[in-house]
Each structure stands twice: as C-alpha cells, then as structure tokens.
N, C-alpha and C positions, 0 to 999 in steps of 0.2 A: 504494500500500500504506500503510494508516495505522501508525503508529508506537503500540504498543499501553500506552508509558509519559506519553506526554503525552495527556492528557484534549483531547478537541475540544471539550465544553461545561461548563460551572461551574455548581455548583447556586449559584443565590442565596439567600441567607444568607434567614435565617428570621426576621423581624423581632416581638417580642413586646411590650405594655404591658400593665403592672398598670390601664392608666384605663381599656379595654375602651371607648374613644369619649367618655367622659363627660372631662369638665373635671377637669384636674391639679391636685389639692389636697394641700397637706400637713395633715396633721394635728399638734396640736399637740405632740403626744406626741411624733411622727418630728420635728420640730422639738426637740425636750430632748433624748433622745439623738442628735441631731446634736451639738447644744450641748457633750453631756458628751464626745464621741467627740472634739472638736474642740481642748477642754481638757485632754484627758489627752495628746494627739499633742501639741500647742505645749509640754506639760509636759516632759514625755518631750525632747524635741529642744531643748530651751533653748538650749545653747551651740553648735547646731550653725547654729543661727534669728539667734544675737546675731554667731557667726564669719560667718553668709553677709549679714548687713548693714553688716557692720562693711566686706565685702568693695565692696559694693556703694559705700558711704561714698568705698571708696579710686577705685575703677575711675571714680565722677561730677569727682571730684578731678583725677585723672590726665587723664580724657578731657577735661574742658573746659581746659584748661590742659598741653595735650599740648606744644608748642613750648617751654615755658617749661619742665616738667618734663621733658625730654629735653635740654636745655642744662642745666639744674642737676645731671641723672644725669653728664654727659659731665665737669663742672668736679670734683663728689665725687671720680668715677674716676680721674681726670688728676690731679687732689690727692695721690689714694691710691697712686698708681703714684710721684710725685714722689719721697712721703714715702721708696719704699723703697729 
C-alpha cells in the first residue's frame, strides 16, 4: 500500500537562461548598475564590513599564536583572581 503523503517521484527543477545557447555576455550597462548596486551595499554596511574585519584581524592573531595567547589568557586570569 503506498503511503499517499510521501511522493515516490520528484519533479526536477526547471532549469532556465537569459543566453538561450548563445555566449554569456554582460553588457556594459548590467556592468554600472552592478557597480552602483555594489557601492550603495558596502555604503550602507560600513561599520558592520570595518567590525567583521577588525574580527577577522583578531581571530588571524589569536589563531596563529594560539599557545602563546592561551598562557597569556591563563597569567591575566590568575592575576585577576590574585588581585581579589
């Protein structure tokens, strides 16, 4: 008895292109508003683009110098906990 919620076959997807066969070109026009699409987003997102590299800056940091900065974490701590 087939189970009449699970489908036995899948349509496959319907694959479409603007090139109709012919060689994929931009034009230069779809080339400028890319351009301008491209500067208002990096605009728009300024401090979100300067926090995710600044992150990036720490995370190259931390990672190549992982032993070294996990004994300097441990000395701060152990410092910190001294003090109180």
């Amino acid at each position: 008895m087939r189970n009449p919620i699970i489908p036995t076959a899948f349509a496959a997807p319907n694959w479409s292109t603007s090139s109709f066969g012919d060689a994929t070109e931009t034009s230069p026009m779809e080339l400028a508003a890319l351009s301008d699409h491209l500067s208002l987003c990096q605009g728009a997102n300024r401090r979100l683009t300067y926090l995710q590299y600044v992150g990036e800056i720490l995370h190259r940091f931390v990672a190549t110098r992982f032993v070294t900065t996990l004994a300097l974490a441990t000395l701060v701590i152990g410092a910190g906990l001294l003090a109180l």
